[in-house]
Structure formats: structure tokens, C-alpha cells
C-alpha positions in Angstrom: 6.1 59.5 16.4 3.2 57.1 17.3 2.5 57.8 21.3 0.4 56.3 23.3 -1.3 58.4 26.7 -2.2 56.3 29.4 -3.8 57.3 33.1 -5.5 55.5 35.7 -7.9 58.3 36.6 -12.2 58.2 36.6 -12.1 60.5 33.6 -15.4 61.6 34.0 -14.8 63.7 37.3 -14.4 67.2 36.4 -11.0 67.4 38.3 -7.1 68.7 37.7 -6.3 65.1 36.8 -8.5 64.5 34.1 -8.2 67.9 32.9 -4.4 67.7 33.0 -4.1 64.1 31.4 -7.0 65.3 28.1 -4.1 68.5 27.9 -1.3 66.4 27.9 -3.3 63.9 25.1 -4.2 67.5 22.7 -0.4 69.0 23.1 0.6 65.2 21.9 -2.1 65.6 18.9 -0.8 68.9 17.9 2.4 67.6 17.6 1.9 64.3 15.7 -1.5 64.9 14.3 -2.8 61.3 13.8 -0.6 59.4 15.6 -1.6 59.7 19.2 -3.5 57.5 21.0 -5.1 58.0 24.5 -5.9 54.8 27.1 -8.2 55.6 30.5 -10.1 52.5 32.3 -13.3 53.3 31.3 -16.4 51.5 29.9 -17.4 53.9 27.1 -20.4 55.8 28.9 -18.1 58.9 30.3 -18.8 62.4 29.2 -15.1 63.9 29.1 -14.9 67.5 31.2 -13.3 69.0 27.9 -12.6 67.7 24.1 -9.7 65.5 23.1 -9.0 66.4 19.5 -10.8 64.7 16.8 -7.2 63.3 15.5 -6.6 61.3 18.5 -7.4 57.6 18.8 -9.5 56.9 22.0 -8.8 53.7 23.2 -11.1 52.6 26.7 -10.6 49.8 29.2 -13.2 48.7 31.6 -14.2 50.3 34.6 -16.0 48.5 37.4 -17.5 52.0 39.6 -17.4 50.5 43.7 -13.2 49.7 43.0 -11.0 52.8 43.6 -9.0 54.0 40.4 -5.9 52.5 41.1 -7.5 49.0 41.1 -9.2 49.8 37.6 -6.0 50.8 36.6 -4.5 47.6 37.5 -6.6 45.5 36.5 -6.6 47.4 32.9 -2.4 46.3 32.8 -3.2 43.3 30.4 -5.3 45.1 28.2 -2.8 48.4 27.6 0.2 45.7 27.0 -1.5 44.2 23.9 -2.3 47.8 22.4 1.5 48.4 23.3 2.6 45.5 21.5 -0.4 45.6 18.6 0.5 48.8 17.8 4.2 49.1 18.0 4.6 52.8 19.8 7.9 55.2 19.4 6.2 57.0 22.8 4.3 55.4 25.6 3.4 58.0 28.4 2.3 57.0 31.6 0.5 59.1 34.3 1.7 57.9 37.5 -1.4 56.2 40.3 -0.7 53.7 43.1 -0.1 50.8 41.1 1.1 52.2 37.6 4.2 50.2 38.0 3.5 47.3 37.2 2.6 48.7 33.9 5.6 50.6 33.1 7.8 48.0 34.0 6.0 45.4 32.0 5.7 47.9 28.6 9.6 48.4 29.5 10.2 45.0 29.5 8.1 43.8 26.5 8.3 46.8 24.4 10.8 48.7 22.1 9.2 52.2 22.8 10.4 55.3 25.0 8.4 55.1 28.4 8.2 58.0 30.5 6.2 58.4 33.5 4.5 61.4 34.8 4.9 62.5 38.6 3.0 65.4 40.5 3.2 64.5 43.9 5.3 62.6 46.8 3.1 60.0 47.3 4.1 59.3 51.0 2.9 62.8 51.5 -0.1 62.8 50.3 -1.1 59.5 51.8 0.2 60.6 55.0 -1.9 63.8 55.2 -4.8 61.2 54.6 -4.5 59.4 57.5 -3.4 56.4 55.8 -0.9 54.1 57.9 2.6 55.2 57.7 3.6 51.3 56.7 1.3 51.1 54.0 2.2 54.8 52.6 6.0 54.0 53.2 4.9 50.6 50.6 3.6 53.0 48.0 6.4 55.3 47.9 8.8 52.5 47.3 6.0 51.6 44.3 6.4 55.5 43.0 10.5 55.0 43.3 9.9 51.5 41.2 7.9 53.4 38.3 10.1 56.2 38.0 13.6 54.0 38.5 12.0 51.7 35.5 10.4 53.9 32.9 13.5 55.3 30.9 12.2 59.1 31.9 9.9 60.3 34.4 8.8 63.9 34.0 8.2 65.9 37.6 6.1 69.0 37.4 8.2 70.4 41.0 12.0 70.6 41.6 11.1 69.4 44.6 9.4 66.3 43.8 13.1 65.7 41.4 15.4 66.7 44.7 13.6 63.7 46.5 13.9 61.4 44.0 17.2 61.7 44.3 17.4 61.5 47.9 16.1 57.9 47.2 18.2 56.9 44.6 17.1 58.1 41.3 19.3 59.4 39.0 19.3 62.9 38.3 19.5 62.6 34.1 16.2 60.5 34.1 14.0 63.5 36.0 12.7 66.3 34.1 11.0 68.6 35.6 8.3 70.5 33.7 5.2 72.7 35.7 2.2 72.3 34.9 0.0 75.1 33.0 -3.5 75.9 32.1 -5.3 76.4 28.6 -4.6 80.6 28.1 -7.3 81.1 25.5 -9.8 79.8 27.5 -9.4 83.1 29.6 -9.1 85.6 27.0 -12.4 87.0 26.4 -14.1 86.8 29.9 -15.7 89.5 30.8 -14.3 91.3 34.0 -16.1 91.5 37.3 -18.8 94.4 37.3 -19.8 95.7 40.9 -23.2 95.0 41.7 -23.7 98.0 43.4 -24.1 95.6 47.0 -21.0 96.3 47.9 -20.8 92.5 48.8 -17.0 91.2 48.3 -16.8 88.4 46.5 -13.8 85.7 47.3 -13.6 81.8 46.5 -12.0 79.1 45.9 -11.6 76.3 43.0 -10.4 72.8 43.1 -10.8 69.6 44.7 -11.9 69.3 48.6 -9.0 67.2 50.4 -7.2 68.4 53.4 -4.2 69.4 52.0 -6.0 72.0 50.0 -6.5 74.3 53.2 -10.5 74.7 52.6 -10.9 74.6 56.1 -8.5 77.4 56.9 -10.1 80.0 54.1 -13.7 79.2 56.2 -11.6 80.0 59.4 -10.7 83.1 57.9 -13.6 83.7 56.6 -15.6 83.8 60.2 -12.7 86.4 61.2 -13.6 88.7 58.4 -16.9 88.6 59.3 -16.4 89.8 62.8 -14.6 93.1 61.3 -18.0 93.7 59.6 -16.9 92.9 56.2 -19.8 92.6 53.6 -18.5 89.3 51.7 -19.3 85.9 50.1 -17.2 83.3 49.6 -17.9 80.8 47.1 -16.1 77.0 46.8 -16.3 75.4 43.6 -15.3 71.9 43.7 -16.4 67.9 45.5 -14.5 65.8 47.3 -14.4 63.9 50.5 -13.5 67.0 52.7 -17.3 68.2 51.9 -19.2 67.3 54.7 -16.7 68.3 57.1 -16.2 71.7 55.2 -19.8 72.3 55.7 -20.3 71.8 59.3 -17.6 74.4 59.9 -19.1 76.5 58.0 -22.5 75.9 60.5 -20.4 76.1 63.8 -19.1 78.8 62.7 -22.2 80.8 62.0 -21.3 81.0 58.0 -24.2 79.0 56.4 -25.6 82.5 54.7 -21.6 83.6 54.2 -19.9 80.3 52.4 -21.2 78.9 49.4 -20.8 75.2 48.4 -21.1 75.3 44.1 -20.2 71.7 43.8 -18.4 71.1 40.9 -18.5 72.6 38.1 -18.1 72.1 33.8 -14.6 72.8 32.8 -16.1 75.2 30.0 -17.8 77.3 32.5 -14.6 77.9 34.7 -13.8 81.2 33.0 -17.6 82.8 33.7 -17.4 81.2 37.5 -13.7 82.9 38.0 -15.0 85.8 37.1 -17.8 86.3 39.2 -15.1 86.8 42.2 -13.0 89.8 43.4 -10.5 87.8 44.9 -9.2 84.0 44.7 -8.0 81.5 47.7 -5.8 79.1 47.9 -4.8 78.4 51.2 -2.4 75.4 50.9 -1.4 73.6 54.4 2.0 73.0 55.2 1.6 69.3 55.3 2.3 67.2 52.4 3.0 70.6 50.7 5.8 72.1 52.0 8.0 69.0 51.6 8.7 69.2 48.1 6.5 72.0 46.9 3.4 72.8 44.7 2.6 73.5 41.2 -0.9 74.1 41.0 -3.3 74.2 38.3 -5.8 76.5 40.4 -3.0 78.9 40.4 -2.5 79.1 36.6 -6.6 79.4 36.3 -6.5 82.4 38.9 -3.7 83.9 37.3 -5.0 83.1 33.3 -8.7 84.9 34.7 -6.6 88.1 35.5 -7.5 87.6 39.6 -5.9 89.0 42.2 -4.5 86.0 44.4 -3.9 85.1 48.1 -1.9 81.7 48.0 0.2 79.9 51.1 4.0 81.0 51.1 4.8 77.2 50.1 7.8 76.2 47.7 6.7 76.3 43.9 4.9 79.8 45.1 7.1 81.4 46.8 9.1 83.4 44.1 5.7 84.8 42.6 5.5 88.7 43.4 2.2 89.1 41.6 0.4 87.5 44.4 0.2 88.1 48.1 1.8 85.0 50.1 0.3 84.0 53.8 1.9 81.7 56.1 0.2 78.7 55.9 -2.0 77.4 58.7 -2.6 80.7 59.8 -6.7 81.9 59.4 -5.7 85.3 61.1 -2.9 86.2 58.3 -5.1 85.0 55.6 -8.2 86.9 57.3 -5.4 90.2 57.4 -4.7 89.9 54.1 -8.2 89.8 52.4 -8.9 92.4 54.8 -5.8 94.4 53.6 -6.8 93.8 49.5 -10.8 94.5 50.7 -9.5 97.7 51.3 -7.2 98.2 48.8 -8.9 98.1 45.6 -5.8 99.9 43.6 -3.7 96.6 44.8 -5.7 94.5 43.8 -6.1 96.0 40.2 -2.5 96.2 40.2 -2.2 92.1 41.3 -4.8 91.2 38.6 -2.8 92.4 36.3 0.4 91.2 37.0 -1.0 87.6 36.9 -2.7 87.6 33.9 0.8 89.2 32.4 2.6 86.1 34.1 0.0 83.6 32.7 0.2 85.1 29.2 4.0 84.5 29.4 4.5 81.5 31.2 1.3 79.1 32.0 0.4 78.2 28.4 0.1 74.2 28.2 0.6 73.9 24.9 3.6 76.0 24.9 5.3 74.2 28.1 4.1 70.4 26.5 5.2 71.7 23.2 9.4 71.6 24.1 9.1 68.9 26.3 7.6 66.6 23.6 10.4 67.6 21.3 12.5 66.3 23.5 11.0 63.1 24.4 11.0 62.7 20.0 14.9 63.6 20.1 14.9 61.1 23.1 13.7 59.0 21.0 15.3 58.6 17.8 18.7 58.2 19.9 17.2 55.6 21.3 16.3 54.3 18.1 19.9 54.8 16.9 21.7 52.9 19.7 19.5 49.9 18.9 
């Protein structure tokens, strides 16, 4: 099956979504070993955050730096429909951004291949909880509800995100809904924590800085541990525009010599920086989350490191027992609970390995891709056969 990846992301930010999208391109490659091409709006001069294999074909677009992604994306639309049509794809996958339509619905139209598009978020949310205009998010979702409506699949990594689709109009045979995962081996050989001998507890956090990630509630937490007299760091790995406003918190709060800002960090050094903490964050906010739920990557790489794991009670978490749940938008619970696992080091032993258990079993990417893309190819060849 010859498939073509496409995704209007800046592939050189060290983020989920361009770790997620170079996954998505290997599990293709191990599958149809050289037949899989990948397409990202970039000039040529990006250093990728991990390896595509050596049997994919790496197509790039242009990518002009002061536009935002979705615009480079756009503006890319011409240049992915001749590769389309040049190169005759079974498989065209796209990765959803603001203005991916008008690609899928142009490859539908002037192509013979299966298109699916790839959703992991309600975009109205998300926009939302950025402060964007409600009439301009309420014009992108109708945009998301266009792409999925005219690709002939649309995979979902959330129930959630597949219930509200629905609610709009989609029908339900077109949704799949597949969660995301994280690359197991990656984990396997870190060394565990060793204790210092400080007796300084380590905590942090991974992932992009944008509201809905909570950042700000962990720090608010953080200065309540630190009036019980706990001896702890917390280190954030990650960038993004919540930054500046994460660190003057951190100031008022009196926590410039408690939270540590890494910045981000090289995907292949995730594993050592994981496992430098006792205990991992991830204090989801209720809005744009609670809607239709989460699947996070961070998640996966907490639970693939063997960490014990405070996350937000929030819909896609909430049937996890080997983590402890928080409500979210509460720093007191949060600062309860690492106080609680502080003090209990047993339960936390006993957490850390319950996740890495879970993540062995269930958080592969390779594995999760690898049934999915069977399906597409069975997808496929009816489609082939009806024509």
C-alpha cells in the first residue's frame, strides 16, 4: 500500500505533535517498508526531534518562519495535490490543523486514494481556552466538522472527541477512535532514581506550556508544599507561550530557588530527564479538557519511565488505578496528594510499578498503529473493489 503522511506542524519543535506525526510515519514504514511517504511544510534546514526510518520518502514543502503553521500548511495545499496525483497513493493520511480541509477535500475530490484524517482535540475548546473570540473558534470548528465529514475516515484518539462529532452530525461508522501511545523501548533500560542522600524530593512536569496544561496550578501547589516544610524541587521541562507568565508566579510566589524552568528538551534525552524525578505532574484544568476528555502522551512517557503519577480526575484518566487522580483546579488537593506520596514512599513504589506494567501492556505505538493500519489497508482494498 503506497501512503502518504501529511501534517501542518513546525517539525522542528521538540513537541507531542511532531513526535506523534514522525511515530505515526515509522509504524506506516514498518508496515509497508518502502512505500511510505511523509509531507511537512518545511524548507529542508529542520533537525527532526527523533529519526523517521531510512525506508520512508521525505517529501518537504516550504516554510516561511513569521506565518503560523496553519498558514504554511495552506499555503503547502497545491504542492501536496500534485505529489497526490504524481504518485498515485492507496493511503493518504492527514493530521488535522486549522485549515487542513481544504486539503482533504481537494485530495478527496481529485484523488482515487483512502483519505483519513487524524483528530486529537475539539478545536472550539482549545481555542476557547485561548482566549480566542467565540465567533472565530465557533468558524474553526465548523472547519474541523468539514475535514472529518469529507475525508472517508477520520481517526479520534478520545471517545469523547467521536461522541461530539456526532453530536454535530458525523456519522458514527466514519470515527475510529484509537489513543495515542509512546515508544516502550525507549524506557527500558533507564536507570531508576538513586537518592542523593539530600533528602530533596524531586517532582516535575513534561510537555508543552499552554493553559490548559495546568502548569500554573502544579506551581500553586508547589508554594503550599513548601509552607509544610517539604524539602522539594520541581522541575518543568518544556516552552511555550505560558512561559513568562509561569515564571512570574513562580517569583510572587517566593519559588525562584524551588521551580525549575529546563526549557525544552531532545526527545532522546527524555528517558534520563524522567528519571531524575520521584514523582510526575500533570495537572490538567477542567477547561477544554473535561469536555470530551484527554489522551495524553505525557501520561504514556510517565507511565513507560515506571513513575509514580498525580494526573487531573479528567475523562480519558479517570479509569486509571495506577495513578492518584486530583480534582482539577484544585492546588490544595494536588499539594495533599504529593504531600500524602512524599510520605508514603511504599505507595509510590507500588504506583511505579503498576504504570510501567500498564505501559508495557497497553501504550506501545507501534502496537496500537500496527491494527489500525491493517484496517485502513482492508479499508482499502474494499474500496478498491467497489470501484
Amino acid at each position: 500500500m503506497k501512503s502518504l503522511i501529511v501534517a501542518g506542524i513546525d517539525i522542528k519543535k521538540n513537541n507531542a505533535c511532531s513526535i506523534n506525526f514522525i511515530r505515526t510515519v515509522n509504524a506506516f514504514s514498518l508496515k509497508y517498508r518502502g512505500s511510505v511517504t511523509s509531507f511537512v511544510p518545511d524548507s529542508g534546514s529542520a533537525r527532526y526531534p527523533i529519526a523517521l526510518e531510512g525506508t520512508v520518502n521525505n517529501l518537504r514543502g516550504f516554510h516561511l518562519s513569521k506565518i503560523p503553521n496553519s498558514l504554511n500548511y495552506f499555503f503547502n495545499t497545491p504542492l501536496i495535490i500534485y505529489h497526490a496525483l504524481k504518485n498515485n497513493f492507496d493511503i493518504i493520511y492527514v493530521r488535522f490543523s486549522l485549515l487542513s480541509v481544504f486539503s482533504v477535500v481537494l485530495l478527496r475530490l481529485f484523488t482515487n486514494a483512502l483519505i483519513v484524517s487524524e483528530h486529537h482535540g475539539w478545536i472550539y475548546d482549545e481555542l476557547i481556552s485561548m482566549r480566542c473570540p467565540r465567533i472565530l473558534a465557533s468558524l474553526f470548528r465548523k472547519l474541523q466538522l468539514w475535514d472529518i465529514k469529507a475525508a472517508h475516515f477520520s481517526r479520534v484518539v478520545i471517545s469523547g472527541l467521536k461522541e461530539k462529532c456526532v453530536e454535530h452530525g458525523v456519522e458514527k461508522n466514519k470515527i475510529i477512535v484509537l489513543q495515542n501511545g509512546t515508544s516502550i523501548s525507549d524506557f527500558s533500560l533507564q536507570d531508576k532514581r538513586v537518592n542523593d542522600g539530600t533528602g530533596v524530593f524531586v517532582i516535575g512536569f513534561l510537555g508543552n506550556l499552554v493553559p490548559w496544561q495546568g502548569v500554573h496550578i502544579a506551581i500553586q501547589a508547589g508554594a503550599l508544599v513548601k509552607e509544610m516544610g517539604i524539602p522539594f524541587k520541581m522541575k518543568i521541562f518544556g516552552s511555550g507561550p505560558e512561559l513568562k507568565r509561569l515564571c512570574d508566579l513562580s517569583k510572587s510566589l517566593g519559588l525562584l530557588d524551588t521551580v525549575e524552568f529546563v526549557g525544552e528538551i531532545e526527545s532522546n534525552t527524555v528517558p534520563h530527564a524522567l528519571s531524575t524525578l520521584d514523582l510526575a505532574l500533570a495537572p490538567f484544568v477542567s477547561e477544554r479538557n473535561s469536555n470530551i476528555g484527554l489522551s495524553p502522551i505525557k501520561i504514556r512517557d510517565y507511565a513507560a519511565a515506571g513513575l509514580a503519577i498525580i494526573s487531573s480526575d479528567i475523562k480519558g484518566i479517570s479509569n486509571y488505578d495506577w495513578l492518584m487522580k486530583v480534582k482539577p483546579d484544585e492546588p490544595q488537593e494536588l499539594a495533599d496528594a504529593i504531600i500524602h506520596l512524599y510520605k508514603k514512599p511504599e505507595l509510590r513504589t507500588a504506583f511505579q510499578n503498576k504504570a510501567r506494567s500498564f505501559a508495557e501492556k497497553n501504550f506501545d505505538h507501534d502496537k496500537i498503529l500496527s491494527s489500525f493500519i491493517d484496517e485502513l489497508s482492508e479499508k482499502r482494498k474494499n474500496q478498491i473493489g467497489k470501484n
